[in-house]
N, CA, C and O atoms as a GROMACS GRO file, in nm:
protein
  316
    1UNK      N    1   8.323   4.695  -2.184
    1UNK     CA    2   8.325   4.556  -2.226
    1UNK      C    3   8.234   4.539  -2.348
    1UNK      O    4   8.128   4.597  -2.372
    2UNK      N    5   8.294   4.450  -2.417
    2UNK     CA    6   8.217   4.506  -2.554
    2UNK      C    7   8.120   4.284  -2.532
    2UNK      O    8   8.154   4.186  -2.465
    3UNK      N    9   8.039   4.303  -2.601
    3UNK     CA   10   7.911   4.174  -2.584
    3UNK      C   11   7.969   4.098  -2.663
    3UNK      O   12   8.061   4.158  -2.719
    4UNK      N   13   7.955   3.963  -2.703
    4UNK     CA   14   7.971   3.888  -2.828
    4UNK      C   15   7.840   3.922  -2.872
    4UNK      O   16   7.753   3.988  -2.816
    5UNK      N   17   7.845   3.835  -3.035
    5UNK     CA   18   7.696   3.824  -3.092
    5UNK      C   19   7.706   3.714  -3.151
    5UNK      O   20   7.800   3.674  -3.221
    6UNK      N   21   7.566   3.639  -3.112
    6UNK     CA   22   7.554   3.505  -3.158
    6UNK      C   23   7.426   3.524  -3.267
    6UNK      O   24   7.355   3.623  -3.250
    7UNK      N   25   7.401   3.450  -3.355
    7UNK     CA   26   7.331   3.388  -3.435
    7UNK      C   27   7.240   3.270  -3.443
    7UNK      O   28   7.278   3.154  -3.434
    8UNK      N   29   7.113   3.311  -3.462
    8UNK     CA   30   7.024   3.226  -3.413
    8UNK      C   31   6.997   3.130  -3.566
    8UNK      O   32   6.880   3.114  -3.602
    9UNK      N   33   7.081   3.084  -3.630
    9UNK     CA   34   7.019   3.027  -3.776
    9UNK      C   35   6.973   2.916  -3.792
    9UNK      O   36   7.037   2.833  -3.728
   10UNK      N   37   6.859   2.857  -3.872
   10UNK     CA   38   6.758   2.747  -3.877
   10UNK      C   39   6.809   2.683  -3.974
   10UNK      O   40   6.847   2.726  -4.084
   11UNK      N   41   6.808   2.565  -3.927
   11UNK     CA   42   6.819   2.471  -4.011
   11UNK      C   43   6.637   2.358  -4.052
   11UNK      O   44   6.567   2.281  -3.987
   12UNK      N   45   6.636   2.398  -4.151
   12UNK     CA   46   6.506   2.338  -4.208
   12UNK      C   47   6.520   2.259  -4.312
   12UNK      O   48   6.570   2.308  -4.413
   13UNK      N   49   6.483   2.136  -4.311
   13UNK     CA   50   6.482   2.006  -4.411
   13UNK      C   51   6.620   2.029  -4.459
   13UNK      O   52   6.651   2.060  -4.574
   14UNK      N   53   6.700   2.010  -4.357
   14UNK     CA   54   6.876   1.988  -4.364
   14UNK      C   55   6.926   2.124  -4.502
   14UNK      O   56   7.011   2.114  -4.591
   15UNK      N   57   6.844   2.227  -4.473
   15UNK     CA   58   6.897   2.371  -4.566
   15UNK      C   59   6.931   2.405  -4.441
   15UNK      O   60   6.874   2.368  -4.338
   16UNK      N   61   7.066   2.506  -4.454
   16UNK     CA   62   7.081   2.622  -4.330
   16UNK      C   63   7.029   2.741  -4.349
   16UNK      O   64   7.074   2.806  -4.443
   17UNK      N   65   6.968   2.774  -4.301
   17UNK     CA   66   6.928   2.957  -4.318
   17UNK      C   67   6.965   3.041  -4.202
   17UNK      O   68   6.914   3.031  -4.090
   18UNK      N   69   7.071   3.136  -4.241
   18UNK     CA   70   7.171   3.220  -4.197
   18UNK      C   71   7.063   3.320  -4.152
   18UNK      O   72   6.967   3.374  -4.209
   19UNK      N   73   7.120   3.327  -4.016
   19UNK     CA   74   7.065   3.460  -3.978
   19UNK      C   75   7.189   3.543  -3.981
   19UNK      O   76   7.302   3.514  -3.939
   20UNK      N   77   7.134   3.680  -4.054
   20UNK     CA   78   7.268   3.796  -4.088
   20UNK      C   79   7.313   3.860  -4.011
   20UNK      O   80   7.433   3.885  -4.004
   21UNK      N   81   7.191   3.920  -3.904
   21UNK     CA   82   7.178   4.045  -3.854
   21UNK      C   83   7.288   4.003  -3.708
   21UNK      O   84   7.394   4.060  -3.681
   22UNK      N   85   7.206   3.853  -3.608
   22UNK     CA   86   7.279   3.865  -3.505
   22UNK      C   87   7.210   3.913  -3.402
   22UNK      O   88   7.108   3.979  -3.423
   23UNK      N   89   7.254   3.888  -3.278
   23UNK     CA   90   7.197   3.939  -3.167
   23UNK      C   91   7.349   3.990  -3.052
   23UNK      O   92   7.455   3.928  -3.066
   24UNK      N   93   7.341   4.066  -2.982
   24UNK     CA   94   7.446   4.067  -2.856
   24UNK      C   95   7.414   4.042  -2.761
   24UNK      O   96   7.311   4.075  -2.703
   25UNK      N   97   7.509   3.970  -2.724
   25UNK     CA   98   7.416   3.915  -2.598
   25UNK      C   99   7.531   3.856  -2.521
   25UNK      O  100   7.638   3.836  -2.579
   26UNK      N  101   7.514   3.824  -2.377
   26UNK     CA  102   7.620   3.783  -2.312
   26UNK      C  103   7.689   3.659  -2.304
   26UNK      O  104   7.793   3.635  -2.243
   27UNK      N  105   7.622   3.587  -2.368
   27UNK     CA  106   7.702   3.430  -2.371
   27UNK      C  107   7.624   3.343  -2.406
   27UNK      O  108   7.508   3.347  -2.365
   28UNK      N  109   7.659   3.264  -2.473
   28UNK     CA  110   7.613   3.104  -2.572
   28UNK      C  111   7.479   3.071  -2.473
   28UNK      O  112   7.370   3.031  -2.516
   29UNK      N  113   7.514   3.097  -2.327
   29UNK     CA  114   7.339   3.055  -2.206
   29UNK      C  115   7.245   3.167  -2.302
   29UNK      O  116   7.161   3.125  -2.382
   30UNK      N  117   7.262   3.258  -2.289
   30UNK     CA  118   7.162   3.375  -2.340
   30UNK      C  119   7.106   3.399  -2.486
   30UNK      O  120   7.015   3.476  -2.517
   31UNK      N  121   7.169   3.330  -2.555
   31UNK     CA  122   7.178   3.251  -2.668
   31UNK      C  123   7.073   3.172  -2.705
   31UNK      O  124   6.989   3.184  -2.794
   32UNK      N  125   7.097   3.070  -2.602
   32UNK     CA  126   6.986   2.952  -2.619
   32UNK      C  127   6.857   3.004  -2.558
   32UNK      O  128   6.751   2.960  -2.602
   33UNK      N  129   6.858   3.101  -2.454
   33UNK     CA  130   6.763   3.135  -2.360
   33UNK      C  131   6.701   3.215  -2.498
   33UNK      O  132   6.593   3.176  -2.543
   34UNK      N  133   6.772   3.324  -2.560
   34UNK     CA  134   6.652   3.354  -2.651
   34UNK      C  135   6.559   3.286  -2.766
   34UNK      O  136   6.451   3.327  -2.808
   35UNK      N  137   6.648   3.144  -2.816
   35UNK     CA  138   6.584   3.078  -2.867
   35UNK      C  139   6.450   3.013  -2.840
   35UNK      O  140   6.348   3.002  -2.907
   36UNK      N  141   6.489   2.969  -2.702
   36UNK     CA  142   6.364   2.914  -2.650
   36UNK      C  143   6.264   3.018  -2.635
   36UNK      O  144   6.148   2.976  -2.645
   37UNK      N  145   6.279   3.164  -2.610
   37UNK     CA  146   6.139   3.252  -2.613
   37UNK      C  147   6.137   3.289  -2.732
   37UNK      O  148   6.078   3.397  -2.743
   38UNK      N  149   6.180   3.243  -2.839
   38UNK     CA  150   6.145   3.282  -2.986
   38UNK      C  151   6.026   3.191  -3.020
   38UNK      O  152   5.917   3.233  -3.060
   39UNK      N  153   6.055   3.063  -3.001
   39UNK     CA  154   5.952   2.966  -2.965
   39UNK      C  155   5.854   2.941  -2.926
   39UNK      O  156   5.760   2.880  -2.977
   40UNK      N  157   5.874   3.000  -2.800
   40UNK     CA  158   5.730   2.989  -2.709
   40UNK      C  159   5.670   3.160  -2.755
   40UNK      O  160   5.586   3.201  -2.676
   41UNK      N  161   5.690   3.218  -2.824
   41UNK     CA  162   5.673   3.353  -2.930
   41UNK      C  163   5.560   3.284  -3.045
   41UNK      O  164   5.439   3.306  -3.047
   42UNK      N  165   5.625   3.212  -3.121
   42UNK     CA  166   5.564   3.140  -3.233
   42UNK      C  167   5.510   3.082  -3.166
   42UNK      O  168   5.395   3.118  -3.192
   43UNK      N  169   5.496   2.956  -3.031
   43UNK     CA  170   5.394   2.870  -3.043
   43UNK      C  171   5.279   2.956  -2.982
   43UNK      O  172   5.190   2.894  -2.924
   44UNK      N  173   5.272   3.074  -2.987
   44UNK     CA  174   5.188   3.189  -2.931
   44UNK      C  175   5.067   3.223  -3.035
   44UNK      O  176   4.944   3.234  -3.036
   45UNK      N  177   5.207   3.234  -3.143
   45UNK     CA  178   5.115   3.323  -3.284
   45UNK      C  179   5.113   3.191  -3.418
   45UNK      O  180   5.151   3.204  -3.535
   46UNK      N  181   5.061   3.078  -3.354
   46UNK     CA  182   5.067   3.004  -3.492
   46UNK      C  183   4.968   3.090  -3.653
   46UNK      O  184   5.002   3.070  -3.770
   47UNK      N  185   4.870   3.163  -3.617
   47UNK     CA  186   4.838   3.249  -3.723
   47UNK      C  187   4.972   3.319  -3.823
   47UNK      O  188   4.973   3.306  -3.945
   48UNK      N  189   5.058   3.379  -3.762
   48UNK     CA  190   5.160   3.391  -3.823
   48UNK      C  191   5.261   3.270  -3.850
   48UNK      O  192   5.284   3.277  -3.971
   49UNK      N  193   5.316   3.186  -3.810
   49UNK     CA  194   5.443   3.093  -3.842
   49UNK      C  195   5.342   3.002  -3.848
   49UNK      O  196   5.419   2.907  -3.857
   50UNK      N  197   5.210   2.939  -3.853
   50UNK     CA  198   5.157   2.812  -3.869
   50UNK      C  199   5.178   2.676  -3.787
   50UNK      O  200   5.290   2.656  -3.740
   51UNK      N  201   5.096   2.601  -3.771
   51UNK     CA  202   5.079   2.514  -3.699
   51UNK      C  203   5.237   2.457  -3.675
   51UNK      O  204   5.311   2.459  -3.772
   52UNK      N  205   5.287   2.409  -3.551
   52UNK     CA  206   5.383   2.338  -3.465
   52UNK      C  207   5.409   2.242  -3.595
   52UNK      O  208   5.498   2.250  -3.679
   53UNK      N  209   5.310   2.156  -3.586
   53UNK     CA  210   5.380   2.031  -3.676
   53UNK      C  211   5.445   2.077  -3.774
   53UNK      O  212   5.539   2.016  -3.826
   54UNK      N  213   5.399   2.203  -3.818
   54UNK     CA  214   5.482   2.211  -3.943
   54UNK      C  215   5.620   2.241  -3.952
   54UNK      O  216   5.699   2.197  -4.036
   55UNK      N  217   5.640   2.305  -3.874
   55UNK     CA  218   5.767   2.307  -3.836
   55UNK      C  219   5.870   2.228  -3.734
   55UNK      O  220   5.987   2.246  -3.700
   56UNK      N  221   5.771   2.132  -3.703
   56UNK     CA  222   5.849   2.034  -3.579
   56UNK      C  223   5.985   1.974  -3.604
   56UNK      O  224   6.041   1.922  -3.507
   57UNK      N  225   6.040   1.974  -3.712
   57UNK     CA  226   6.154   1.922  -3.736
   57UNK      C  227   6.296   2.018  -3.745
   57UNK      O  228   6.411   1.973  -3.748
   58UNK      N  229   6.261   2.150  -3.748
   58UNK     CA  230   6.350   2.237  -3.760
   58UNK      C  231   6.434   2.263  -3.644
   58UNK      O  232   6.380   2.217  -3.544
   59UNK      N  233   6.562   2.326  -3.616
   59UNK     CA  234   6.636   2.353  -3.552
   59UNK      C  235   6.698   2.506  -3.546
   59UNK      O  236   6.725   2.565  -3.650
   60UNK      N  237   6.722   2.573  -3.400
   60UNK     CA  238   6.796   2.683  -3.435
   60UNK      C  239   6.981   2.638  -3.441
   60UNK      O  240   7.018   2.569  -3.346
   61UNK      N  241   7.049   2.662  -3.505
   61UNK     CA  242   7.167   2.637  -3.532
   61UNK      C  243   7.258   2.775  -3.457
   61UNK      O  244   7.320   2.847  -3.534
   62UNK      N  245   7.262   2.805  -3.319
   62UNK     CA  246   7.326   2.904  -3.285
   62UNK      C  247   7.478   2.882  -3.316
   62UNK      O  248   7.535   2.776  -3.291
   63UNK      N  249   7.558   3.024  -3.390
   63UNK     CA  250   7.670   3.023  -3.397
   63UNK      C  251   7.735   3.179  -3.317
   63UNK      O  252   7.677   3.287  -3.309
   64UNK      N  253   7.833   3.152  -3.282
   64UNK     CA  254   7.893   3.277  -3.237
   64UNK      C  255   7.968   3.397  -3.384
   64UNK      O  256   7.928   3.374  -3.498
   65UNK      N  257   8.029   3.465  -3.370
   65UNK     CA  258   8.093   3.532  -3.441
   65UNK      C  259   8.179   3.499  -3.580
   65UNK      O  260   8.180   3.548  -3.693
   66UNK      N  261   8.254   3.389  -3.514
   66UNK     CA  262   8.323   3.291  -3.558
   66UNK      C  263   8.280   3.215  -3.676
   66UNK      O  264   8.338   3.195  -3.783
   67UNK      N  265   8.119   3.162  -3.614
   67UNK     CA  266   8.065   3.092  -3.694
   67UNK      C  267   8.084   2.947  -3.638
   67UNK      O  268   8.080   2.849  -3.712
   68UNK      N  269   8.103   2.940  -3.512
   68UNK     CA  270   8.156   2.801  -3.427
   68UNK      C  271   8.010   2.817  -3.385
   68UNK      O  272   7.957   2.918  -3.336
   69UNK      N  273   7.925   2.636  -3.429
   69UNK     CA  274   7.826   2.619  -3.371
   69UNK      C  275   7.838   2.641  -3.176
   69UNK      O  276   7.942   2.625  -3.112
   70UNK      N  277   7.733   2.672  -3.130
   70UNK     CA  278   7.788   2.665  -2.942
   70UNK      C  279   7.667   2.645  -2.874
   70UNK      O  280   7.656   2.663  -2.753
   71UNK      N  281   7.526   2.587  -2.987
   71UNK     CA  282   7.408   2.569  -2.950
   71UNK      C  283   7.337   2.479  -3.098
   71UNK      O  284   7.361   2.476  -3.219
   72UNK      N  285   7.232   2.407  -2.996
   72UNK     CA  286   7.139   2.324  -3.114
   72UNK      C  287   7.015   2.340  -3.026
   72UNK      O  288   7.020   2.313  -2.906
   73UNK      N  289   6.911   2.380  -3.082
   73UNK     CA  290   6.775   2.404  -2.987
   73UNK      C  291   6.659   2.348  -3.103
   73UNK      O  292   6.609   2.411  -3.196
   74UNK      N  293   6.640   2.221  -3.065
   74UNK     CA  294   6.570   2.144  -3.184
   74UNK      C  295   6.388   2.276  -3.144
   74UNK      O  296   6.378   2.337  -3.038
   75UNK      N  297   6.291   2.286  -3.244
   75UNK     CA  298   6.194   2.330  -3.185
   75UNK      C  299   6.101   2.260  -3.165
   75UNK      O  300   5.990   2.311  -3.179
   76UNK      N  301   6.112   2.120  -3.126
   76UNK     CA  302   6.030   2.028  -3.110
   76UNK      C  303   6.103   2.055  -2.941
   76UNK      O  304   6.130   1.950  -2.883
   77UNK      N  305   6.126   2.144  -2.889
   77UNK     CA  306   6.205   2.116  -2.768
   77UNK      C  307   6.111   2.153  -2.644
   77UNK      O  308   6.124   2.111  -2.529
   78UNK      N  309   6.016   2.239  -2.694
   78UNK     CA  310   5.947   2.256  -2.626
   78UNK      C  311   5.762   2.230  -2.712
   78UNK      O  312   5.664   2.304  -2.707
   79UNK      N  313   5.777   2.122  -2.768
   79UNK     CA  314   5.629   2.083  -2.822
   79UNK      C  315   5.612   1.947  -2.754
   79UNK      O  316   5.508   1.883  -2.770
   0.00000   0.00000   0.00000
């Protein structure tokens, strides 16, 4: 059985930024599930990605293969 791969891409001050690479993973749930520990990742290491507020407005824009949005994970979602 072969995985889909979804795309975790940010949308920041209404720019999209494409993620290229992709992840495989089993479905649009697992998807969002990694978004949210990307998150709680960064709100770990603000030394690296910088203070929450600064980024409080951004979004991950998950797309599948396709490129069909199948997730919105604002990162104020867990601040």
């Amino acid at each position: 059985m072969i995985l889909p791969r979804f795309f975790l891409n940010i949308r920041r001050n209404g720019v999209l930024i494409r993620d290229e690479e992709g992840d495989v993973l089993p479905d649009s749930a697992a998807a969002r599930t990694l978004a949210l520990d990307t998150l709680r990742e960064m709100l770990r290491l603000p030394h690296i990605y910088g203070p929450p507020r600064a980024w409080r407005g951004n979004v991950f824009v998950i797309t599948d293969e396709a490129g069909t949005v199948v997730a919105e994970v604002p990162y104020d979602a867990l601040l």
